[in-house]
ZAZALO-40854 format. One record per atom (N, C-alpha, C): x, y, z; residue in one letter. Coordinates in pm, whole numbers, plus 50000, padded with zeros to 5 digits. Atoms other than C-alpha are relative to their C-alpha. Example, Ala and Ser with C-alpha at 12.3 -4.5 7.8 and 13.67 -1.06 7.14 Angstrom:
REM residues 2
500894988150000A;512304955050780A;500905012050000A;499184988149994S;513674989450714S;499235010950073S;
***
This chain:
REM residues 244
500965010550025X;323229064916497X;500754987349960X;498805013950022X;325199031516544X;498744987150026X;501055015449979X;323638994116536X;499875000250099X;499565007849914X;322528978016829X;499154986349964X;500405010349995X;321678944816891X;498504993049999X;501384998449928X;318048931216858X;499794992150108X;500605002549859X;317598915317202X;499685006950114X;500444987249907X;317518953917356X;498435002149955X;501155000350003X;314208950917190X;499284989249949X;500485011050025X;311398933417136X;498644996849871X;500214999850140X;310928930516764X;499334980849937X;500075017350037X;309368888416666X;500305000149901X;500034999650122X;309118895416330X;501755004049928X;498574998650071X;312768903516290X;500804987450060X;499405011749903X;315248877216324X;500995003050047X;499324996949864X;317418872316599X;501675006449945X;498564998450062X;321038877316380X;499605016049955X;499914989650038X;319698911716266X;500275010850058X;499524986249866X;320748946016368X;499045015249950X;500994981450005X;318528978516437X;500875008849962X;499774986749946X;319579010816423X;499515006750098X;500454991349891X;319879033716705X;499495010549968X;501074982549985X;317189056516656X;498484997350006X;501294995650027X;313709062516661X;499494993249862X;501345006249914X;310919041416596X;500874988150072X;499355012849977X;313859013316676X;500165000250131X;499815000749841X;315009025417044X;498724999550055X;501534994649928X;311239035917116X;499115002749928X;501224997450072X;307899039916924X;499305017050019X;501194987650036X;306269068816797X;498984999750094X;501555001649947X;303579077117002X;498775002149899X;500544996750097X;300269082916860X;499445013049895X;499924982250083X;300359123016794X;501154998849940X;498315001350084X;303929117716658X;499304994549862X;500565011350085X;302459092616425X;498855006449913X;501054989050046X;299649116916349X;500445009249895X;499364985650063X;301559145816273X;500874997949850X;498694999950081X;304129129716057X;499214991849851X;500685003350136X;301259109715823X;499195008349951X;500174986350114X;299769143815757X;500875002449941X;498544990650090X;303159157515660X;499934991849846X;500275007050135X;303059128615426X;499084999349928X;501114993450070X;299609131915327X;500155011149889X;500244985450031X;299779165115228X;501345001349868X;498885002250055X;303709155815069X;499474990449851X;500385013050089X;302209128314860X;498755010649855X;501074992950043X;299559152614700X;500975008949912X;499174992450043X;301959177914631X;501024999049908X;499165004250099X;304439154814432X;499474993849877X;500605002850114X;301819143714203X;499725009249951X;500594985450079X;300199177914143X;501785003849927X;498834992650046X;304139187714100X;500434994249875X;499525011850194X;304669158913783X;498965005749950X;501494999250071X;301199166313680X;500555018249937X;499344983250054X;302219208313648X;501934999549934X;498834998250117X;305759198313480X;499454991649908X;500675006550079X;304149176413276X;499475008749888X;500084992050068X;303219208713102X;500505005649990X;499224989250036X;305789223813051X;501154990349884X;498285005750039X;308169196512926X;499585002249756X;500155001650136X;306609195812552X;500315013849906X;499184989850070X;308289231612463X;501694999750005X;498444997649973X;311509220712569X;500674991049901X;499105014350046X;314499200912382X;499974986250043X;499985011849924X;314619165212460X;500614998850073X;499354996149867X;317459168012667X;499365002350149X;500514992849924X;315569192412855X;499014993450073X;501665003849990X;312339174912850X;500264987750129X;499835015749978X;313749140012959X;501005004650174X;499084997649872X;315789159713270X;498795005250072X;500904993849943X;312549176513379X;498814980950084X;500615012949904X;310879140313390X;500594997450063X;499305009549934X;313679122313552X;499465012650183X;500314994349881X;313209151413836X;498564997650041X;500754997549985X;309689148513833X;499684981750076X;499945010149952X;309809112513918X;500684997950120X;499164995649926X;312189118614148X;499645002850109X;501174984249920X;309699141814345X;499014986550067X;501495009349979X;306929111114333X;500904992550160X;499105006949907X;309809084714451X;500064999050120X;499674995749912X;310939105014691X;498874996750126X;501484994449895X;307539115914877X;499184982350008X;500545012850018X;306329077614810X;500674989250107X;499075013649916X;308789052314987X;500585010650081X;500404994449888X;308739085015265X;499114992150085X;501695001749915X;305329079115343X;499614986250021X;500355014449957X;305589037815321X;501014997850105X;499085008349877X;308579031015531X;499185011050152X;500704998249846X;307229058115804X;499134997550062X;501075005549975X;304059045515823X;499854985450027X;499275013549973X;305129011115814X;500324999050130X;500005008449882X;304478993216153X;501744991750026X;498855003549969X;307968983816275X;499914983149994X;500445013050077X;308708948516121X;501444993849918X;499094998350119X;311288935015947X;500235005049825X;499904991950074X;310158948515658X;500325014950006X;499904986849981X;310168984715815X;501684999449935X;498695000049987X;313828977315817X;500845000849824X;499814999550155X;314068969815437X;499325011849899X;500444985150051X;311709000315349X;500925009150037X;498694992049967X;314759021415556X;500714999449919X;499234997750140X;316809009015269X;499905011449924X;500224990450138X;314979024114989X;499445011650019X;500474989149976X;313689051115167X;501055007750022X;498834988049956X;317399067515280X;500845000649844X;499264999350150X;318779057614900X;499275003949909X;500514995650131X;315949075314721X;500145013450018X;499734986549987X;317169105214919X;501435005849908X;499374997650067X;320259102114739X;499745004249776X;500615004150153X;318289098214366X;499545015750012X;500434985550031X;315949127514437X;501215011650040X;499314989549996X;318869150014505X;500735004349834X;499415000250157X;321039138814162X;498655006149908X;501084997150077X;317429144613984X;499865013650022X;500174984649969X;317049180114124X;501165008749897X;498604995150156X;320439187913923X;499765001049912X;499545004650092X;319819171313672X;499175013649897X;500724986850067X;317059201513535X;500645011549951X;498674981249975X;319819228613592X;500834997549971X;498605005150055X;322649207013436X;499575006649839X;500005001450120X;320749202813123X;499645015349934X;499914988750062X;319859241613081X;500975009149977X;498684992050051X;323269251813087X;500374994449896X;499785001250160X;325149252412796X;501094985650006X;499935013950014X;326209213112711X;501735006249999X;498725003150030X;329819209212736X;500654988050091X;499885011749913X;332219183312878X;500495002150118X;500424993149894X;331989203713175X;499234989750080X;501054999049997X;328359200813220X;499874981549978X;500235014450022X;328589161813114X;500884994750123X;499225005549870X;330999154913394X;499685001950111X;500754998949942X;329219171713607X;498874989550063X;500775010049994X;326169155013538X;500224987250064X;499165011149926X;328529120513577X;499984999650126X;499685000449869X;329779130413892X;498655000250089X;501215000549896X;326119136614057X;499414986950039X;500805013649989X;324499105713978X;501214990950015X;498955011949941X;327919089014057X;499844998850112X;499795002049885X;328079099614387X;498684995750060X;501175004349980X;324229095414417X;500094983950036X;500005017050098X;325009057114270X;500484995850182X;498885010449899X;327759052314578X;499005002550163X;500874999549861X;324829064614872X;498814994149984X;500695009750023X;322699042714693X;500424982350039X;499255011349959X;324969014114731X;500514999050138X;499394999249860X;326079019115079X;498545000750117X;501715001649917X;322039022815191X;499364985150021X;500825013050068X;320668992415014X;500934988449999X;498885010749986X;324188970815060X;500364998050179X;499225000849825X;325328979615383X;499505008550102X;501274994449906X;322308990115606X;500805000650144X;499415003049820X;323159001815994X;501185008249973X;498254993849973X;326969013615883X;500045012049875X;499404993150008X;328669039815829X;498825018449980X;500994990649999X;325859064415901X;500415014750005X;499164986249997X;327529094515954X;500565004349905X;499134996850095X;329689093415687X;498524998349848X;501085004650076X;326249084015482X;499535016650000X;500804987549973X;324789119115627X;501425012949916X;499444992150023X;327649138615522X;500484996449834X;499765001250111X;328129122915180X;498545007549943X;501394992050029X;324179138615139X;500205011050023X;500134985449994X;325209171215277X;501125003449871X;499294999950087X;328379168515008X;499534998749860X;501115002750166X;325849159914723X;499005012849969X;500904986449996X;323659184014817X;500545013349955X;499404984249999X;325789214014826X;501245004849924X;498814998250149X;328369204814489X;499805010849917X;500404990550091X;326679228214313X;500925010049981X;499714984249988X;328579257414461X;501644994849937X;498484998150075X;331819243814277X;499375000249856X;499444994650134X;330429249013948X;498475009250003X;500524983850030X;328199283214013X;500015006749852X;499844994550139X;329119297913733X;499564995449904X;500385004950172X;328559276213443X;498264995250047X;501605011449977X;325029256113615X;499055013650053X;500744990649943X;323519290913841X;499825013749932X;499484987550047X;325109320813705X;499115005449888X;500814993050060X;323039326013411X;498434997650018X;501805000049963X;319409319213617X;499935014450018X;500584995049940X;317239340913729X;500625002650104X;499254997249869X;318619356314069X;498524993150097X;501075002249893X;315039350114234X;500074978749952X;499845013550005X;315499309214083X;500784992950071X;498835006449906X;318949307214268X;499665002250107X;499944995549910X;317689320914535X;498914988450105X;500825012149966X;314889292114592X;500914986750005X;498785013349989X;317409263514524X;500795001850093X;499075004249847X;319899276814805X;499175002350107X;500944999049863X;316929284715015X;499714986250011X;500425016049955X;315549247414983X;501444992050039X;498945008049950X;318939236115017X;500785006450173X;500184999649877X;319059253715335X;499234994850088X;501135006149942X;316039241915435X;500314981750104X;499535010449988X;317459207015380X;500634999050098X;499024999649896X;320589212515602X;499605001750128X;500394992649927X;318869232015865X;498994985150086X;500965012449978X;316389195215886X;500854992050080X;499225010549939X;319319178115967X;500385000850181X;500265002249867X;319349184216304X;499134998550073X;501235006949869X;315859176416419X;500394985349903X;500125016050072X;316729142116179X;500654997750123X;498885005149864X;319619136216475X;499894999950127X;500714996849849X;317759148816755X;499374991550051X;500875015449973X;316379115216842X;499175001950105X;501035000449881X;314869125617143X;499185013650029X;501014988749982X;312679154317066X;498914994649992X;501095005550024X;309149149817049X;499475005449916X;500334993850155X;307799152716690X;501535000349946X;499065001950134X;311339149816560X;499984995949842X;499245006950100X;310709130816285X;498655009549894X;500864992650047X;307349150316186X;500935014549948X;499134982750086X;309709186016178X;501134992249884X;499295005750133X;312259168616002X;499034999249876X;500875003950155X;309989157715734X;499025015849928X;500484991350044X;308539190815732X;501165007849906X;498944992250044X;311959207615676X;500154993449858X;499635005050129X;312739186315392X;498705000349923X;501384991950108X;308789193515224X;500075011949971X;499764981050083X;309649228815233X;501165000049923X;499155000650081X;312699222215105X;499934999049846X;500665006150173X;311359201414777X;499095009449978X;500984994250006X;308699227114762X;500585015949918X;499214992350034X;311279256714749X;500494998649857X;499005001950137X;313219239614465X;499144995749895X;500835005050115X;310239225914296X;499715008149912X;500494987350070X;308969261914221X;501455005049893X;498724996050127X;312939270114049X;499944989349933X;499365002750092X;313189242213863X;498285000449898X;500994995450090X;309519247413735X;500175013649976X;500104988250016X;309509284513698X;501434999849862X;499295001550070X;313119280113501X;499664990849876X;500705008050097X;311619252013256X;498725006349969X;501424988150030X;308429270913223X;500425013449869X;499174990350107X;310559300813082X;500844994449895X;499045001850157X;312859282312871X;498924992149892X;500895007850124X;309449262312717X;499325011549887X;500624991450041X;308399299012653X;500915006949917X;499204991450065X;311559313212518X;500305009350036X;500014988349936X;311609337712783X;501284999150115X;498795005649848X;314879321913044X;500725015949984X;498934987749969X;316849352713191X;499415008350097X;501284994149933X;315779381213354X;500365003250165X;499835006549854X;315789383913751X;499014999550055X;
***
């Protein structure tokens, strides 16, 4: 997915010095079942991330502050996410579409650090676990800055710094997974399969409904992990974490 030029299409509202991306709605428009399919997904996504704050929302007032304040940041996270989804895709191609692409591919980097951040703070605090932490929302910080700074480039290396964010976890197993639940870990690498597994109808530019399955893959995904990091906060508000 490389720039091209806008005079291959015929965009008014953008100006003439700007550059598309090669992909989908930019080479070619959604039709109107595409378009269908993919503002249910969001529909239905959008519903689901409020009910999902709304049900941690009860849980966070048994936990430590720490705890509490890592459960919101995810839970916001969740809204974010599913929110500036559902405006940039829906969003009539425009030069704004182009500026919703911003904050819509750099809040994928946010809700990922936020997904951590639940499962950082129930392990046991050390300067481990704080560097950790650091490092997530660092690297989060630098696919935030490279979305919202430098739109169009280095896309590839953008997609694989997300699959690299995504899947840090498995260097510190032990201290962040190891003492869950086996059925909790088992939802977090399932949604984070989920995730991965998305990434190739995201690239598939020329399927029909691409961008609808994509978006599905990544709802089951958040959906998967929503249930571990609620089910894990749930138990530790109860005094009950362990177990399998």
């Amino acid at each position: 997915m490389f720039a091209v030029e806008l005079p291959t299409l015929e965009l008014s509202k953008v100006p003439t010095t700007s550059f598309l991306p090669a992909c989908r709605p930019f080479t070619q428009p959604y039709d109107r079942a595409e378009l269908f399919a993919d503002g249910l997904m969001h529909a239905a996504g959008i519903v689901f991330a409020l009910a999902g704050m709304t049900t941690l929302a009860s849980v966070t007032t048994g936990l430590p502050d720490f705890q509490s304040v890592a459960v919101w940041i995810y839970a916001i996270g969740l809204v974010m996410m599913f929110g500036t989804s559902a405006v940039y895709n829906l969003w009539p191609i425009s030069s704004t579409k182009l500026l919703l692409r911003r904050f819509d591919q750099a809040a994928v980097y946010l809700f990922t650090a936020a997904t951590y951040t639940p499962f950082i703070a129930q392990a046991e605090q050390t300067t481990f676990t704080e560097a950790l932490l650091a490092a997530v929302w660092g690297i989060a910080g630098v696919g935030v800055i490279l979305k919202v700074g430098f739109p169009g480039r280095l896309e590839r290396f953008g997609v694989l710094l997300c699959l690299a964010l995504g899947w840090s976890a498995l260097f510190a197993y032990d201290v962040i997974f190891s003492p869950l639940p086996v059925r909790t870990v088992g939802l977090v690498f399932a949604g984070g399969m989920l995730y991965s597994t998305g990434l190739i109808f995201h690239l598939w530019d020329r399927l029909r409904f691409q961008n609808a399955i994509w978006h599905a893959f990544v709802f089951s995904g958040a959906g998967f992990q929503f249930i571990a990091v609620f089910t894990v906060n749930a138990a530790a508000s109860a005094g009950t974490i362990g177990g399998n």
